[in-house]
ROZA-700193 format. One line per 8 residues: number of its first residue (from 1); their letters; for each residue x, y, z of N, C-alpha, C. Coordinates in steps of 0.02 Angstrom, whole numbers, m for minus. Example, Ala and Ser with C-alpha at 12.3 -4.5 7.8 and 13.67 -1.06 7.14 Angstrom:
<milos>
1) as) 660:m284:390:615:m225:390:660:m165:390; 642:m112:354:684:m53:357:645:2:394;
</milos>
This chain:
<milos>
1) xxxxxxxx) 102:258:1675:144:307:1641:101:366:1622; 112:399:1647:71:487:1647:96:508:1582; 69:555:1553:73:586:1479:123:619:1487; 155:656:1574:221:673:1555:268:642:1574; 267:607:1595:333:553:1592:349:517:1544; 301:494:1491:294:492:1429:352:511:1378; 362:585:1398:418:618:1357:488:638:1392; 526:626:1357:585:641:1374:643:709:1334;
9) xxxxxxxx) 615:782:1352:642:844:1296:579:852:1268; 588:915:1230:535:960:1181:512:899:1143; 415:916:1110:406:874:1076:338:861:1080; 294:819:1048:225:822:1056:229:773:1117; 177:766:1135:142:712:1196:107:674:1178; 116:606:1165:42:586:1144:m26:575:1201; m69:564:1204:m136:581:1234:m123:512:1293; m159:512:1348:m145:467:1403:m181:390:1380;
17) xxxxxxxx) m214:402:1327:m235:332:1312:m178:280:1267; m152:313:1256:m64:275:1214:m21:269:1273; m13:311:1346:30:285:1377:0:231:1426; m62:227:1434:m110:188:1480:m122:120:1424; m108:128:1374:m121:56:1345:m43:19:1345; 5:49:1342:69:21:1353:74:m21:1414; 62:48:1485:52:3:1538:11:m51:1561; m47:m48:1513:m101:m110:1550:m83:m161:1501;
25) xxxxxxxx) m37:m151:1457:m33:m206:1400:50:m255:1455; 79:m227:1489:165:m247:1513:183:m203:1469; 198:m162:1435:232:m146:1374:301:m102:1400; 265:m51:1455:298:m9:1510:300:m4:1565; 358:10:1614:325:m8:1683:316:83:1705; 274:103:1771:279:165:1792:333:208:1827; 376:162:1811:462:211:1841:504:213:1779; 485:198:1737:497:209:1666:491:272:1625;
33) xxxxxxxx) 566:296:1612:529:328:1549:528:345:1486; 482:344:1451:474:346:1372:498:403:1325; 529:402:1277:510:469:1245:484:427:1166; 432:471:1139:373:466:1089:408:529:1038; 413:492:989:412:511:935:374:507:863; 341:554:837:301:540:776:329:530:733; 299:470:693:336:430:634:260:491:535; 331:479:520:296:533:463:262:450:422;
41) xxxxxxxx) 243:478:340:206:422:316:145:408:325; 100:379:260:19:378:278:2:442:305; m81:412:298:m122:471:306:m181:458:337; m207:380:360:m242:366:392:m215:342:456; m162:354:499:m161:321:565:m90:368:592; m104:380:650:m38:409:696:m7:342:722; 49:352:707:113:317:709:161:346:765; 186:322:819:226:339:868:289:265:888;
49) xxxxxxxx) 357:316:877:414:271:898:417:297:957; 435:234:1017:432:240:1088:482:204:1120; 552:232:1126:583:217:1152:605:208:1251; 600:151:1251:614:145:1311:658:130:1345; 715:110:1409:749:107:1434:787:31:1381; 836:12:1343:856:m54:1308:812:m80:1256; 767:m24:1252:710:m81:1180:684:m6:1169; 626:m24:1091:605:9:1078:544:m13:1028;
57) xxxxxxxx) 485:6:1039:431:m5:990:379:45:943; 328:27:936:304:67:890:236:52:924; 179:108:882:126:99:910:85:135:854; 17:119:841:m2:114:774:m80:161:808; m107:219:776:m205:223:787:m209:228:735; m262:212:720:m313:236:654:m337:278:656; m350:320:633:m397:411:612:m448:396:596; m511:424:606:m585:424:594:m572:465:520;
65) xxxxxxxx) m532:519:499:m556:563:465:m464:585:439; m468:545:372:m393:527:326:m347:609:318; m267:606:316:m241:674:327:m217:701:242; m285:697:225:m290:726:153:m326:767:144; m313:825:59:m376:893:68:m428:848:29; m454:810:26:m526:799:m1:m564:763:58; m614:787:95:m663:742:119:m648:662:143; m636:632:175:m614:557:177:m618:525:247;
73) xxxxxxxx) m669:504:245:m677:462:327:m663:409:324; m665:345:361:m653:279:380:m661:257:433; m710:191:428:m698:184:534:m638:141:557; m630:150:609:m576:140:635:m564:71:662; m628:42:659:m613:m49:662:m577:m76:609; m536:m37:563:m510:m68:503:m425:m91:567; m408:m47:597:m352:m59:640:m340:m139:665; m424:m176:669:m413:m242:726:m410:m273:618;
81) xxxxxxxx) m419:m265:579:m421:m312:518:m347:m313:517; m334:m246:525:m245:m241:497:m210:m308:551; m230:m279:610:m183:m330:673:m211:m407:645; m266:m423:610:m283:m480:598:m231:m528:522; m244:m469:486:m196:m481:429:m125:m496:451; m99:m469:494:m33:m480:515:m16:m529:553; m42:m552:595:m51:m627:619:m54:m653:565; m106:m666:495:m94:m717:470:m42:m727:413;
89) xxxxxxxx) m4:m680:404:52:m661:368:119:m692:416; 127:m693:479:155:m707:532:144:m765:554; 103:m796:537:106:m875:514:129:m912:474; 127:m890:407:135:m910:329:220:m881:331; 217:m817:338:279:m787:314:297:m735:386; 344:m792:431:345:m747:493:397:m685:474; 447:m685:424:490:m617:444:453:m591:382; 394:m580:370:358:m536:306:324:m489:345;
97) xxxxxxxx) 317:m465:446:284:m437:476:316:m417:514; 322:m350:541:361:m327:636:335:m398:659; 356:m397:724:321:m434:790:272:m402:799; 234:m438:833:169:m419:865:169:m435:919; 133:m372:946:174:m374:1033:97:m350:1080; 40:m314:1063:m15:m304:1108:m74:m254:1057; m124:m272:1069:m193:m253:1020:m244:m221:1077; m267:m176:1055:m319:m154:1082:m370:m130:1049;
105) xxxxxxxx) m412:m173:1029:m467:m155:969:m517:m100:977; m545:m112:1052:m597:m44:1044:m570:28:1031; m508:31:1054:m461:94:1041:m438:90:1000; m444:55:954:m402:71:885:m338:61:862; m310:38:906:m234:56:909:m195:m18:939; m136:m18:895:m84:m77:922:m11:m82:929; 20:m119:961:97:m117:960:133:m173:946; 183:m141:899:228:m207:882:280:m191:868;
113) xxxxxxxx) 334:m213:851:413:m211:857:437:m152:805; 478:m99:836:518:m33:786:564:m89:749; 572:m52:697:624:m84:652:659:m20:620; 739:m23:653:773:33:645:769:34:532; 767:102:542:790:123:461:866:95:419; 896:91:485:967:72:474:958:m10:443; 937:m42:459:922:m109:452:890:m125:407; 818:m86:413:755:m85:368:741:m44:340;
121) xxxxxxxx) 773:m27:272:747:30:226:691:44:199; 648:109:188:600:81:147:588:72:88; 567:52:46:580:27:m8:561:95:m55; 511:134:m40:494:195:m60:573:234:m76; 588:240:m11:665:314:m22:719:267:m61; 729:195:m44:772:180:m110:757:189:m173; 681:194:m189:694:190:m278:677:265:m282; 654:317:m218:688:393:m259:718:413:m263;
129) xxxxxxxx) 771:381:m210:882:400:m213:901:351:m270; 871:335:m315:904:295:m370:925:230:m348; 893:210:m299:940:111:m279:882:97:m304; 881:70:m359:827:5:m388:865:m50:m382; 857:m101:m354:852:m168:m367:808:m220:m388; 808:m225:m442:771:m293:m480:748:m346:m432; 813:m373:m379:784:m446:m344:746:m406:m284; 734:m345:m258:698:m338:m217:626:m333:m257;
137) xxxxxxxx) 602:m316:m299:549:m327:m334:529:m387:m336; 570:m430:m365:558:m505:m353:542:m539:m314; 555:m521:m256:566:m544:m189:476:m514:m161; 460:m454:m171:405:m404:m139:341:m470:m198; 346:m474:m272:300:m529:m292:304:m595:m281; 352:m607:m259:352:m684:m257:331:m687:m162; 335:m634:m121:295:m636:m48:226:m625:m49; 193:m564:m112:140:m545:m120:98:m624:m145;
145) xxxxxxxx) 125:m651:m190:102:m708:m223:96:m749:m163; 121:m768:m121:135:m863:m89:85:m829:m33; 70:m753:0:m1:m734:53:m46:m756:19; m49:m733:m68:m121:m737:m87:m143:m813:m88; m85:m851:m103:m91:m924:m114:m107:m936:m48; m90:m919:m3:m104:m975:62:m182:m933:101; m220:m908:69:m291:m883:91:m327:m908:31; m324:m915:m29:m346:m914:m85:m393:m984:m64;
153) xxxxxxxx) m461:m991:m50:m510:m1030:m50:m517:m1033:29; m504:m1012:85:m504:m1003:130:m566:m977:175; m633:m1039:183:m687:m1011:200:m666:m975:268; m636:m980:325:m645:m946:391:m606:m871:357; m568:m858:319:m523:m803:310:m570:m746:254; m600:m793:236:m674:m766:191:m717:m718:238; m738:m762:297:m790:m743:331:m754:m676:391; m694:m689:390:m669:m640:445:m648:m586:422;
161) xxxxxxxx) m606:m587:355:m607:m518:297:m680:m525:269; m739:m529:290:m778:m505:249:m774:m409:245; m743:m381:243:m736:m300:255:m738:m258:182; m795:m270:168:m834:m259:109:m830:m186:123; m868:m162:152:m862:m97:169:m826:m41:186; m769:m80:220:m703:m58:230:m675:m38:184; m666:m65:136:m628:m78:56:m657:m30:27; m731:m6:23:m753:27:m23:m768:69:m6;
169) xxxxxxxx) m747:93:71:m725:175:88:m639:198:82; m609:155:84:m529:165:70:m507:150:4; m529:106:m38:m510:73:m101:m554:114:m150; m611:72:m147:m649:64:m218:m674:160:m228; m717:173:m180:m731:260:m193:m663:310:m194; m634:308:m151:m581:373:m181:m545:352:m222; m529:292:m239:m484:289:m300:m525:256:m355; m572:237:m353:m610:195:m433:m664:252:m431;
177) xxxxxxxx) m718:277:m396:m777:301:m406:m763:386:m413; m718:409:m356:m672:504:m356:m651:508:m428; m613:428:m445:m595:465:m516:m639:469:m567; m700:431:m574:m756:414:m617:m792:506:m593; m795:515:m561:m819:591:m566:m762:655:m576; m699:629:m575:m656:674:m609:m654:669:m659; m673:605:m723:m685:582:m781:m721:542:m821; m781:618:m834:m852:577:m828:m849:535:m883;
185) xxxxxxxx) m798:561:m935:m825:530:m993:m784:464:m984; m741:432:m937:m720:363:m922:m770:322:m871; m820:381:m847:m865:366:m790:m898:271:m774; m903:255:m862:m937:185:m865:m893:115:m831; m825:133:m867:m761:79:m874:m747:89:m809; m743:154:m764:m732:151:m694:m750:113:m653; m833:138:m664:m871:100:m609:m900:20:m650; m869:31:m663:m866:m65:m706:m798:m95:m659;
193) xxxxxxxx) m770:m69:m680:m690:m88:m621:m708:m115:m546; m752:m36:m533:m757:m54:m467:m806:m95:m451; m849:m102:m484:m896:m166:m483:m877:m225:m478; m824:m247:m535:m774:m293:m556:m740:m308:m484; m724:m272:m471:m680:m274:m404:m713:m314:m360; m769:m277:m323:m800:m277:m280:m840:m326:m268; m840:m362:m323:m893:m416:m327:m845:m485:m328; m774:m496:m339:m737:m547:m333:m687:m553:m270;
201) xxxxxxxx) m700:m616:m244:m692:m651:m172:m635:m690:m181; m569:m703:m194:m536:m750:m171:m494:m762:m159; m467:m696:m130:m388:m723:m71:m398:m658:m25; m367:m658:7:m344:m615:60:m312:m574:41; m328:m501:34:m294:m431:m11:m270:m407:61; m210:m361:52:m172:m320:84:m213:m251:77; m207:m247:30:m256:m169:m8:m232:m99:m20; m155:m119:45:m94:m43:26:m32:m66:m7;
209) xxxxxxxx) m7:m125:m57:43:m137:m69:78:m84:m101; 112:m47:m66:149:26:m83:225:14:m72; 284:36:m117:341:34:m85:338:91:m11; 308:144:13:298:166:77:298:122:132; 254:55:134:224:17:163:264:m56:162; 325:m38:121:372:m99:135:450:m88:133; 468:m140:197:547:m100:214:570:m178:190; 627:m152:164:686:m214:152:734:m241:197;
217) xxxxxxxx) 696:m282:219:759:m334:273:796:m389:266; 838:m384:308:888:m409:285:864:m497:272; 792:m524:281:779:m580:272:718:m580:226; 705:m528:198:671:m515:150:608:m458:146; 569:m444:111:530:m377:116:474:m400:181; 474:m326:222:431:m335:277:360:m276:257; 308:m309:259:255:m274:227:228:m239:325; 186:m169:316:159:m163:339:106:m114:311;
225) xxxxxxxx) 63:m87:358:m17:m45:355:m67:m84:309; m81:m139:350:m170:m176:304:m208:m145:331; m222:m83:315:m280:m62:345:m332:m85:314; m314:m82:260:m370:m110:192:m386:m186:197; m354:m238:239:m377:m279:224:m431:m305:233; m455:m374:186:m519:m380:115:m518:m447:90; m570:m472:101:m547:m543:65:m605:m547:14; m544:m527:m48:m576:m497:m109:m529:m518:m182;
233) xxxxxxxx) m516:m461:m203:m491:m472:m274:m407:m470:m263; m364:m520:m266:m299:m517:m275:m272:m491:m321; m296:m463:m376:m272:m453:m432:m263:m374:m416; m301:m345:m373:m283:m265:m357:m226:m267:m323; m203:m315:m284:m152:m292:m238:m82:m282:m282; m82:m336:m326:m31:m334:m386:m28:m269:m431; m105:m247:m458:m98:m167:m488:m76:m149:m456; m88:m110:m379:m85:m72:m344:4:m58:m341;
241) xxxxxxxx) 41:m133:m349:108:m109:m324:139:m99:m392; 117:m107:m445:160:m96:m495:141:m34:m531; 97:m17:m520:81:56:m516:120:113:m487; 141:90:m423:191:156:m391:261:108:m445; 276:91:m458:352:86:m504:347:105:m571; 288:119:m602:284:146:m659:283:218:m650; 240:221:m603:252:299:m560:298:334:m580; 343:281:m526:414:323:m494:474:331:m562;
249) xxxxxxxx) 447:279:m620:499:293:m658:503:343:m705; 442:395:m680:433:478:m710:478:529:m688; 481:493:m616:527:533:m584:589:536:m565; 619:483:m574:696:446:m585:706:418:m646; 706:469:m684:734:441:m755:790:415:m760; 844:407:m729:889:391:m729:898:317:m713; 864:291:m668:825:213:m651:780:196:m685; 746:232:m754:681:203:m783:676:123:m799;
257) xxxxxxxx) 739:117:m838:746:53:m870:731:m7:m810; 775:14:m760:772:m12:m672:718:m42:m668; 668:27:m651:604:31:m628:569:m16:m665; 574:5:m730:500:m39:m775:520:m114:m769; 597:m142:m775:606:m219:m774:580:m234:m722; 587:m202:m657:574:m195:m573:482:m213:m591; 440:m190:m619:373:m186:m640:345:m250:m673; 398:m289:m713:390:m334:m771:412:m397:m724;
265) xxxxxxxx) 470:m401:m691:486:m463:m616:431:m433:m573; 423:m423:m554:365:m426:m476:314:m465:m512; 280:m438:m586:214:m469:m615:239:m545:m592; 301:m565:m645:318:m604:m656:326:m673:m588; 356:m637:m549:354:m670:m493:311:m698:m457; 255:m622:m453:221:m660:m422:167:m710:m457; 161:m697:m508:92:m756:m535:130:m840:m558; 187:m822:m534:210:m902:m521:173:m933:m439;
273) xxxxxxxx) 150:m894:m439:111:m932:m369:52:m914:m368; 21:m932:m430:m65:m911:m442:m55:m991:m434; m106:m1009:m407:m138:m1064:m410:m228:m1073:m412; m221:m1036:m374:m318:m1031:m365:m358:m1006:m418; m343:m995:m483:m372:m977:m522:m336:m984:m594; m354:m967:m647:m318:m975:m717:m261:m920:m713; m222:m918:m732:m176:m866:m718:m186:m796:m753; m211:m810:m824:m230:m769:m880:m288:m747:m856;
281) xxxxxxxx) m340:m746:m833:m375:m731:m799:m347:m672:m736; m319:m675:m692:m273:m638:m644:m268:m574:m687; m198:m601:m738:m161:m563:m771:m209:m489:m789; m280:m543:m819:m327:m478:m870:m349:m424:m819; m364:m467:m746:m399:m413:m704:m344:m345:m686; m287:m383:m651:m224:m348:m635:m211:m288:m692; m220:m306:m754:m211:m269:m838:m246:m203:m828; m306:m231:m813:m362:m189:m845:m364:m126:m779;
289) xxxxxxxx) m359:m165:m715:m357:m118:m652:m291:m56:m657; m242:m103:m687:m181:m43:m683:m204:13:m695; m222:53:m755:m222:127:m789:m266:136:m749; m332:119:m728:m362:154:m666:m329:183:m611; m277:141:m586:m261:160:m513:m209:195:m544; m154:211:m610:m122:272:m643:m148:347:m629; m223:330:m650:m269:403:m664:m292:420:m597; m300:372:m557:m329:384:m484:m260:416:m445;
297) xxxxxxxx) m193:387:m463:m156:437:m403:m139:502:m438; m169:502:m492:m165:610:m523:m227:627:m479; m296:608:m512:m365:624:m520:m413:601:m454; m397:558:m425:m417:527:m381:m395:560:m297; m441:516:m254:m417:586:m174:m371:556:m153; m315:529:m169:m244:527:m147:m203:523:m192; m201:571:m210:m133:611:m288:m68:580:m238; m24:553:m281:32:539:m261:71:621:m240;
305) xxxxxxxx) 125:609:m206:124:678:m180:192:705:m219; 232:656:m283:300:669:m305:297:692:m365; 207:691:m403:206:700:m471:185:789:m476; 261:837:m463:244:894:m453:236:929:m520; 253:899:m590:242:946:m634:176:908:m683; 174:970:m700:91:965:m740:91:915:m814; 157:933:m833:163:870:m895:183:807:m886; 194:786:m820:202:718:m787:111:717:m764;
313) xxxxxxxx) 98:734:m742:0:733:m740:m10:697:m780; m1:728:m836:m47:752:m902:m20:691:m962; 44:656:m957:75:600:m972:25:532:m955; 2:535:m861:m21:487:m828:m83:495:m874; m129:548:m870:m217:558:m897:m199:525:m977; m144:535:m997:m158:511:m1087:m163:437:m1068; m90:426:m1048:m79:348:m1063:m132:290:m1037; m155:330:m969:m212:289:m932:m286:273:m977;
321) xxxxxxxx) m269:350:m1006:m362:355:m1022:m356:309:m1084; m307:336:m1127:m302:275:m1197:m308:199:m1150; m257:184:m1116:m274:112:m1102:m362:82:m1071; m392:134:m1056:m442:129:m1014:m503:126:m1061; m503:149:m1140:m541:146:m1159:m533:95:m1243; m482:53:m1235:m452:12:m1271:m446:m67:m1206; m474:m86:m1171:m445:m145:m1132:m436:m203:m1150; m438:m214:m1232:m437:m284:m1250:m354:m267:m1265;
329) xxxxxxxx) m321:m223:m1277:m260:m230:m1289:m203:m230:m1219; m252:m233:m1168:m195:m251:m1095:m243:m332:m1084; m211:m380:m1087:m236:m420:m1065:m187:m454:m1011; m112:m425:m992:m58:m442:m940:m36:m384:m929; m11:m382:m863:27:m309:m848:75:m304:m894; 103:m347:m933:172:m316:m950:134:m280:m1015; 75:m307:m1051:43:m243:m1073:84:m169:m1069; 35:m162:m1011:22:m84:m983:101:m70:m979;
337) xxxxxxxx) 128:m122:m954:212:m91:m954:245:m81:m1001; 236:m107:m1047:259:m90:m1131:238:m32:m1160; 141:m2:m1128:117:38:m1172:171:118:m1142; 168:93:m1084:194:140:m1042:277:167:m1059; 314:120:m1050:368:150:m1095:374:171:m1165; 323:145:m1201:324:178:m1259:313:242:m1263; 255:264:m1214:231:338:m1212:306:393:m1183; 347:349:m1138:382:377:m1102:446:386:m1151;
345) xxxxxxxx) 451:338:m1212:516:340:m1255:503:416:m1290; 414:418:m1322:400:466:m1374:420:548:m1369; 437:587:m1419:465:643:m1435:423:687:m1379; 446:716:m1339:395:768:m1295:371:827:m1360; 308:856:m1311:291:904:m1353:336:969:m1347; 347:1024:m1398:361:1093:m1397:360:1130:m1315; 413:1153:m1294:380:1180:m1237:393:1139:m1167; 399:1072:m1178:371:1034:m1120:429:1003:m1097;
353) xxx) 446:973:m1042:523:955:m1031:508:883:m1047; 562:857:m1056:562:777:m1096:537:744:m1026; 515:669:m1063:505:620:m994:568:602:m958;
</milos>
């Protein structure tokens, strides 16, 4: 399949190594033809829907160099961890993944099954069109929980996520260490975090649990992009997602109440399937990580891209930094979720539009 047969009408092309891996994979035959479409979302990997004659798939690269304005590289062997993570998610929890359909590691790049929008929403554009649902939260911790449970002591899954490095060019520096130099005077508790982090081993982390990164199907939430995956601290993957719902409920006030219960079930859910460790324990790490990764999507090199006004910022820097320099008073997320609506109930200032 030649790069122009590839397309079908106006439109980008993708490069002959995406249509040459289709064909040497079966994927396409050469009297075939494709049309390629770029899928928006993320910022580390080109994404292409490729429809072909009765079917249609997807096809995944990784970027050497992330599509953000701060500085941000990554190598691109994180692509064969992701295809690895998904196999073992596709074991445990087969409709928690597309299909997986052909890998090509030295290139970076893989293919596995489109999943129409119609079918598979993402969980992102429902809770900014106002559809919160409570049991899909439930549903996203109680799947996040039963992965971590089924890696949790797992010497071969240890040794194959060892991607120490990986993690702490995508994870731990732009979002724990970027923000420790956007806020020197939190600089200590930061890089204590990320220390904290970095130094605990025991399940198999996803490392992007984002509503972006998960569509709702009709047999339950389908996770994708591990680029990050890490066999490391479980307790981030849990901040990480209840973080974008405290987020989002800055920005859909109208769903707040939604959102934050949506924040308080996922905890909930998922640490009914802690097993590998004390639960309270979990809870404190998950606690203490939240307001970091708050201050990291203002301050940090991937600012969420919906928090457009300056007193929604400036809301995130209070509530984070108070919790950040107080951590004996989050010792469970629902903590941080309590402190958080409280800040969000209080009188705005003079001047400033309400929360």
């Amino acid at each position: 399949m030649s790069a122009a047969s590839a397309q079908t009408g106006p439109g980008p092309v993708p490069d002959t190594v995406l249509t040459d891996f289709l064909m040497a994979e079966g994927l396409a035959q050469p009297d075939e033809t494709a049309t390629w479409t770029p899928l928006a979302g993320g910022v580390s990997s080109d994404r292409w829907r490729v429809d072909l004659p009765g079917r249609s798939l997807c096809v995944k690269r990784a970027l050497a160099r992330l599509k953000v304005a701060a500085d941000w590289e990554a190598p691109v062997s994180r692509n064969a961890y992701e295809w690895a993570w998904m196999r073992f998610a596709s074991r445990h929890r087969p409709d928690s993944v597309p299909e997986l359909l052909a890998h090509d590691p030295a290139a970076g790049l893989f293919a596995m099954a489109y999943l129409p929008p119609e079918r598979y929403p993402m969980w992102k554009a429902q809770l900014l069109y106002g559809e919160v649902r409570v049991a899909t939260a439930a549903a996203v911790g109680k799947l996040l929980g039963s992965l971590h449970a089924a890696s949790a002591g797992d010497a071969a899954l240890a040794e194959e996520f060892a991607t120490d490095d990986n993690f702490h060019d995508l994870r731990i520096e732009p979002y724990l260490l970027a923000t420790a130099a956007a806020h020197p005077g939190l600089g200590d508790v930061l890089q204590g975090l990320a220390d904290r982090t970095a130094g605990t081993h025991l399940a198999l982390v996803h490392g992007d649990v984002s509503p972006k990164n998960i569509l709702v199907g009709p047999s339950g939430p389908v996770l994708l992009d591990a680029e990050c995956a890490w066999y490391g601290d479980p307790a981030f993957d849990l901040a990480f997602c209840v973080n974008h719902l405290l987020l989002k409920s800055l920005v859909v006030p109208g769903c707040r109440d939604d959102l934050l219960r949506s924040a308080r079930v996922l905890a909930e859910e998922y640490v009914t399937c802690v097993d590998w460790e004390p639960r309270a324990a979990l809870h404190q790490r998950a606690a203490t990580l939240l307001p970091a990764l708050l201050l990291a999507r203002v301050d940090g090199k991937s600012p969420v891209e919906y928090l457009t006004h300056e007193e929604h910022r400036q809301l995130v820097r209070t509530v984070a930094s108070t919790l950040l320099r107080a951590p004996a008073s989050t010792v469970a997320v629902a903590d941080v979720v309590a402190a958080w609506e409280t800040a969000l109930a209080a009188p705005a200032e003079p001047g400033t539009r309400p929360y």
